[in-house]
N, C-alpha and C positions, 0 to 999 in steps of 0.2 A: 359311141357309134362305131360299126364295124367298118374299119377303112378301105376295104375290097372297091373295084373300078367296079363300074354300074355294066353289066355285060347284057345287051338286048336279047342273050341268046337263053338268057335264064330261063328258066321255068318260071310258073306263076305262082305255086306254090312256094320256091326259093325266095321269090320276092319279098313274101307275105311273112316266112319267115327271118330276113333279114330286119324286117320294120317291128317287127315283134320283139327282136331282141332289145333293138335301139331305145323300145320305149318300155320295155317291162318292166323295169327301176321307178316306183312313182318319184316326183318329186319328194324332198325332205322337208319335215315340218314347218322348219325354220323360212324353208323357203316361200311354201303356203302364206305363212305367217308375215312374210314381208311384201307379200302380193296384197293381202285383205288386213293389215291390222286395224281397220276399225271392224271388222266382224269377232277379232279375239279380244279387244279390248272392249267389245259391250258385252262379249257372253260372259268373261272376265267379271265386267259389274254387275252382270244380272244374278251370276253363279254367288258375288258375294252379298249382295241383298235379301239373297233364300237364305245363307247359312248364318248372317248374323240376326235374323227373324227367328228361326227355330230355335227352341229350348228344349233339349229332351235331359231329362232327369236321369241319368244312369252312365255308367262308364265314362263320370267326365264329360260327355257328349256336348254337355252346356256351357263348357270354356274350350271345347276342342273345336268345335263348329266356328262361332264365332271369330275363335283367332283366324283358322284360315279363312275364314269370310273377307276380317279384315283385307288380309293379305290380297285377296284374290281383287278386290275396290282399289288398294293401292297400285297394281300392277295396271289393273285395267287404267284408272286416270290419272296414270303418269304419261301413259300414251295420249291422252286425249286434251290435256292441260292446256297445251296452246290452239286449240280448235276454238274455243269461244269463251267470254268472260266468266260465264256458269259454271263450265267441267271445271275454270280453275279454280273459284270461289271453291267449290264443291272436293276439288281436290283437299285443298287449304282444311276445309270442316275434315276431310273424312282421317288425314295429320294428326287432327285436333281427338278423333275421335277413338283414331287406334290407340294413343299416346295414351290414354287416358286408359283406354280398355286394358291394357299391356300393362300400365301401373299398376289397375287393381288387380291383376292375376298375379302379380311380385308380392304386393300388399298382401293378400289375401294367403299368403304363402308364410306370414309369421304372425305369430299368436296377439289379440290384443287387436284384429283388424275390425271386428263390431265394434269396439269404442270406439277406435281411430273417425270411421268414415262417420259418428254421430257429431262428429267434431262441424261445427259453424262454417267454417271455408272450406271442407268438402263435400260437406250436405249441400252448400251454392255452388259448386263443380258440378255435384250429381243432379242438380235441378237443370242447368247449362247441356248437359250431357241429354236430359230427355228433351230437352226443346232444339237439340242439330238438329234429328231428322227430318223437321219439316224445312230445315236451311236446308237438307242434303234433296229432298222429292221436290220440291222449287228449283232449287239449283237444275236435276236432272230433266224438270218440264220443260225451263227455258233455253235448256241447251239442247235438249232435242230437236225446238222449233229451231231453234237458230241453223242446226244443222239440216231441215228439213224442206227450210226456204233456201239454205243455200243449195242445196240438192233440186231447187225446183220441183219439190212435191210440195201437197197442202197439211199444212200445219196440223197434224193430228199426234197427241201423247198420252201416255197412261199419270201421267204426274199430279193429276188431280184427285183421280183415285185412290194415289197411295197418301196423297195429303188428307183426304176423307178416312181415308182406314185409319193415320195413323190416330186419328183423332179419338175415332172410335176405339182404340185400342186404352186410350187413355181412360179414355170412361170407365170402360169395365174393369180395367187395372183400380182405378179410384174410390169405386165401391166395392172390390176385395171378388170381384166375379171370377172362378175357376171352373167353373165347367163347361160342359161340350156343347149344350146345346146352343149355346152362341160361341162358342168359343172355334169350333169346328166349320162353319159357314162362312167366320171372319179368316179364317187360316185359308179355306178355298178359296174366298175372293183375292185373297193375298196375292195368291199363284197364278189366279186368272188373269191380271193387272199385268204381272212378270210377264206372263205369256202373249200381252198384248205389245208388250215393250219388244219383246223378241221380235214376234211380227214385223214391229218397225224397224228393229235395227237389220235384220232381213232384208226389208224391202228396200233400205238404202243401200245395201249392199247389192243387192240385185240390179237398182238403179245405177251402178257404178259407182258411187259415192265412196271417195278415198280420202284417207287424211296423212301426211306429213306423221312421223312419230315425233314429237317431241324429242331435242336428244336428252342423251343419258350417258352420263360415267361409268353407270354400274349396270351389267347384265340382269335380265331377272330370276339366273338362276343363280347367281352370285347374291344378291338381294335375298332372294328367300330363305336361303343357307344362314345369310349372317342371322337373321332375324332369329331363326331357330335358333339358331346358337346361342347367339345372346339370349334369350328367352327360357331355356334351357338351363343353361349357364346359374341365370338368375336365379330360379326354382330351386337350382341344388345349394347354392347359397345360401339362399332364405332357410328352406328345410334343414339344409344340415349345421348348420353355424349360427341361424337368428331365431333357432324355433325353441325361446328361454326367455324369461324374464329377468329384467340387470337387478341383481340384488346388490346391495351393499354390506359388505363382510367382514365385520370389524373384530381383532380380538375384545374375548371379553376382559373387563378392569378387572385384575387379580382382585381390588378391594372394593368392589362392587357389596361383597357382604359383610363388607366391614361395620363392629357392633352393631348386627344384627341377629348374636348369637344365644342371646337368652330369649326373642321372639322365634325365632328358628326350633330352640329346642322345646317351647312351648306346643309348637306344632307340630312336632315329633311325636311330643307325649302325648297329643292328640289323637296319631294315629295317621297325619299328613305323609304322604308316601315319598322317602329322602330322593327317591331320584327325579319325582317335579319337583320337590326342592328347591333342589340344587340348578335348576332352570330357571327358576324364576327370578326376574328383574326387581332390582331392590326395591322400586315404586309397587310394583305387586304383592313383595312380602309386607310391606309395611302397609298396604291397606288389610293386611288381617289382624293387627293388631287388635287386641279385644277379644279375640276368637274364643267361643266356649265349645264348640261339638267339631266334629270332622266326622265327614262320610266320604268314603272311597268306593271307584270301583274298576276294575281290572279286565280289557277283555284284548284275547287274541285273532288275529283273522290271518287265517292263509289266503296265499293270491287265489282265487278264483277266478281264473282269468281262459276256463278249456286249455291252459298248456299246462300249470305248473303241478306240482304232488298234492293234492288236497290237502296232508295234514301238515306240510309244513308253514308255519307261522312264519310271514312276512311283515308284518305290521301290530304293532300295540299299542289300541286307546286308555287311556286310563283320566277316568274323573273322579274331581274332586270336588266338596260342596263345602264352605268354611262357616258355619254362624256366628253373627257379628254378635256382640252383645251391644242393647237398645231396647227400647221404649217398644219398636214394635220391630218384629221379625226380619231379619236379613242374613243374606247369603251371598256370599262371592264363592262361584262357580269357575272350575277352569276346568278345561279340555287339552291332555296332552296328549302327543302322538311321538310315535318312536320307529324307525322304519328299523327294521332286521335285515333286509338287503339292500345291496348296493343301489343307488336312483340309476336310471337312464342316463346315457351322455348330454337325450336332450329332451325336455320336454316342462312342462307344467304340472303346479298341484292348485288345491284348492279347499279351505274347509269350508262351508256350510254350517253357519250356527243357526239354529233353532233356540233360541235362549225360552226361559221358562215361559215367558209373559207371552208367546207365541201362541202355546197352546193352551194355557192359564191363562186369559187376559184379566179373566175376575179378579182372579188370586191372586198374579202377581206383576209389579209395573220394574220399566228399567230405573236402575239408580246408580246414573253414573257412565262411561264410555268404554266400550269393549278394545280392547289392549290384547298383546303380546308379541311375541316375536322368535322366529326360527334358528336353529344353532347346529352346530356340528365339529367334530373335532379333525383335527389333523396334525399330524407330528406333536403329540402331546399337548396341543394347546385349544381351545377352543375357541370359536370365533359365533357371532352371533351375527342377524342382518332384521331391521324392520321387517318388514312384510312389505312386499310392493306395493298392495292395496290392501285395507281394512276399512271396508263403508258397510251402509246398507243401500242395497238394490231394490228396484222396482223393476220387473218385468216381466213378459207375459209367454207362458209355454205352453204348445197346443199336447194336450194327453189324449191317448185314442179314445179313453175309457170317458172324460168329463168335457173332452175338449177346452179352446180356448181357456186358460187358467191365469190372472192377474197376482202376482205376490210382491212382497218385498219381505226380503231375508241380508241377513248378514254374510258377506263373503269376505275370505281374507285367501288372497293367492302368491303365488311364493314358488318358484324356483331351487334347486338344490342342486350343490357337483356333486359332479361325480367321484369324485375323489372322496379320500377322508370318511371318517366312523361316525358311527352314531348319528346320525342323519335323525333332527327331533324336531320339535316346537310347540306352541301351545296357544291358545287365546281364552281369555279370563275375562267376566263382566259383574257386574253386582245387581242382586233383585233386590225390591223388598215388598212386604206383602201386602196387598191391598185386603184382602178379604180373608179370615182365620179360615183351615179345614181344606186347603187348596195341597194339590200336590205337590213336590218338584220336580217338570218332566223336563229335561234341557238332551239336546240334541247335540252331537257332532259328525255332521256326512262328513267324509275325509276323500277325495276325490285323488287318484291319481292315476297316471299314463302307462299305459300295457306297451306302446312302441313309439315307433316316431312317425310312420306314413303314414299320412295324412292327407289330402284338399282337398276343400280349406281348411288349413289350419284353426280348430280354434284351441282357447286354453279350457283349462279343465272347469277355468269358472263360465268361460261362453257355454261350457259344454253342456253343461249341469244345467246355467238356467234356460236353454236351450229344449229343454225335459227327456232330455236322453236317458236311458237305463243302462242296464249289463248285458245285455244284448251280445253274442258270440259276435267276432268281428268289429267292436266297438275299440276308437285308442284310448277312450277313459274307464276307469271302475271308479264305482263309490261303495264306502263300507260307511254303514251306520252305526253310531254307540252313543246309546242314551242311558243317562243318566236319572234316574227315576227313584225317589223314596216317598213316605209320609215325614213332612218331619216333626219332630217330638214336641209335644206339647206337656206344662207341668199340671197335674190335676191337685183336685182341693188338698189330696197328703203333701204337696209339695215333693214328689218324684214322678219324674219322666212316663210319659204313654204315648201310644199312638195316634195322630189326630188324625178325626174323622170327618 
């Protein structure tokens, strides 16, 4: 304020501009904000009830919206908490609710998080998590009235509404409904309902209606900071440091093939290729004992991945098919892979077996349990590790072309450092024949990581049965190498032919 003495003799234009300066500074936000906080702390909640409602599929937008939604709920009913038993109940849920959402974007940020969340005690979290909101539109009904009889107006809220949407929401969720024609009416009446809240939280504001802030230790711009942070924080931790499966890495026993060298060189003579060989776990060489035939086969794949040289060779599959000698026909199959370059610092692999009886079921049945396990050298020594997983899978991948697709295949996924040579491993199973004249077609996808950015993380095996392809911009590839012959059947001369 301009401190000059009030002189009668002024002009009236000087007047007008003395008053003008005094007030052309509006008030600061903060100060606004300490006049009406119950007008910032319900647009606070209404602002974050639209952003944790919307899903939009792109840019992230489906975990970026929400988080701040959260945020914008916590901020608003911190302020509101001691106004009435509801905001606080409702605070307490909405605690319960961010904690929860904030977990799954950590989770969701290292590989392995579709099994995790089919796990028993977070499927009953996630069941918990879709029955708050009608604690939290309850909650906000009876706290409105309460605020609205203490304001001396008559009881009127939109909380019934959003308890009917969300219900409705659940429905079409239930029966797998995506599209617009209802999907588009139910999002308008969403906002219609908001916009009736507004109204009200308006009209108490207009009515005078004030509330006391709740105190607080922590500003809410110091709050929002740390959240990011920590949130932030967490992300690059998960991504850069937990985005791997724990392998166990054991040298291997120097006499692992101990007297195993007159079957070894049997195999040799066969035509068994010495460097899966020399891989194989003594329980795998010794179920070839018996062996009459060997068939190989050898293929190279460069990365295709839009960056690398086309023809240089990164990776080599190489199968092997062992016949057993017996009564009726068998075969121990194995699929070895050999990486040429160095792995990623961080990431996932994955093979994908198609064993024969997959696409033979005539011809051929399993006999026996699919085995092996990944190896790599370093400082001369080599070390070997199970496989993190080796099962068979059921599940269901939607394809543009067939749609919805039900399978169950074999996956075995695995981890590698970065460090150290020859980066290898294999997995081996045994058929035998049900029906003469059948082919052997066995398959190996080999699945692995182009980079590390990614969310959600998944691993190469979510990836795959996920029904992802090579798609430019994709963090997985898969190279296929099948293994395919006739195999030989003896005719009436008693020498080998092709069966047909």
């Amino acid at each position: 304020m301009d401190d000059r003495r009030f002189d009668p003799k002024l002009e009236e234009f000087e007047l007008d501009s003395l008053l003008s300066e005094s007030l052309s500074a509006p008030p600061d936000d903060d100060i606004l904000t300490e006049i009406t906080p119950w007008r910032q702390a319900m647009n606070r909640i209404l602002t974050g009830l639209a952003l944790t409602t919307i899903h939009l599929n792109f840019l992230w937008l489906d975990y970026l919206l929400p988080a701040i939604g959260f945020v914008q709920l916590l901020l608003g009913l911190r302020v509101l908490r001691r106004e009435n038993g509801f905001f606080k109940t409702w605070w307490a849920v909405n605690l319960a609710r961010s904690g929860w959402f904030f977990f799954c974007l950590l989770r969701q940020a290292v590989p392995g998080s579709q099994a995790f969340f089919e796990l028993s005690p977070l499927r009953a979290l996630g069941l918990v998590n879709i029955l708050l909101p009608f604690v939290q539109f309850f909650c906000l009904w009876q706290g409105l009235r309460a605020v609205q009889r203490k304001a001396g107006l008559p009881p009127e809220a939109g909380g019934p509404g959003l308890i009917i949407w969300q219900l409705i929401v659940l429905g079409l969720a239930y029966i797998g409904y995506s599209g617009w024609l209802l999907g588009l009416p139910v999002l308008i009446a969403y906002f219609c309902i908001l916009y009736l809240l507004y109204c009200i939280s308006k009209e108490l504001d207009e009515a005078g209606y004030s509330v006391q802030p709740a105190p607080v230790r922590v500003t809410d711009r110091v709050l929002v900071r740390s959240i990011a942070a920590a949130l932030i924080a967490g992300l690059a931790v998960c991504i850069l440091f937990l985005n791997r499966l724990p392998m166990d890495w054991q040298p291997v026993d120097s006499a692992e093939h101990s007297q195993l060298a007159e079957l070894e060189a049997q195999l040799l003579a066969l035509g068994f290729p010495e460097e899966v060989l020399s891989d194989l776990a003594r329980s795998d060489i010794l179920a070839c004992e018996g062996a009459v035939r060997v068939v190989s086969d050898v293929s190279g794949y460069p990365r295709d991945d839009y960056r690398g040289a086309p023809d240089e060779v990164t990776l080599q599959i190489t199968g092997v098919a062992v016949e057993l000698a017996g009564e009726r026909e068998k075969w121990r199959i194995f699929h070895h892979f050999e990486l040429l370059e160095r792995p990623p610092l961080m990431g996932t692999y994955a093979i994908q077996l198609w064993p024969a009886w997959r696409s033979c079921p005539e011809g051929w049945a399993p006999s026996g349990e699919v085995t092996g396990r990944v190896l790599y050298d370093r400082d001369g020594t080599a070390y070997q590790s199970t496989y993190w997983s080796l099962d068979s899978q059921t599940f269901t991948s939607d394809s543009i072309f067939f749609g919805p697709q039900t399978s169950t295949d074999i996956f075995a996924s695995f981890s590698l450092p970065h460090g150290g040579a020859r980066h290898r491993g294999y997995v081996t199973y045994e058929t035998a024949e049900s029906r003469d004249g059948w082919i052997i077609d066995s398959w190996c996808n080999f699945i692995q990581p182009t980079g590390w950015l990614q969310y959600p993380v998944f691993s190469a095996q979510e990836w795959r049965m996920a029904g992802r392809w090579n798609w430019e911009g994709q963090p997985f590839l898969c190279y296929q190498s099948a293994l395919q012959f006739y195999p030989p059947t003896v005719d009436e001369e008693g020498t080998f032919g092709a069966s047909r």
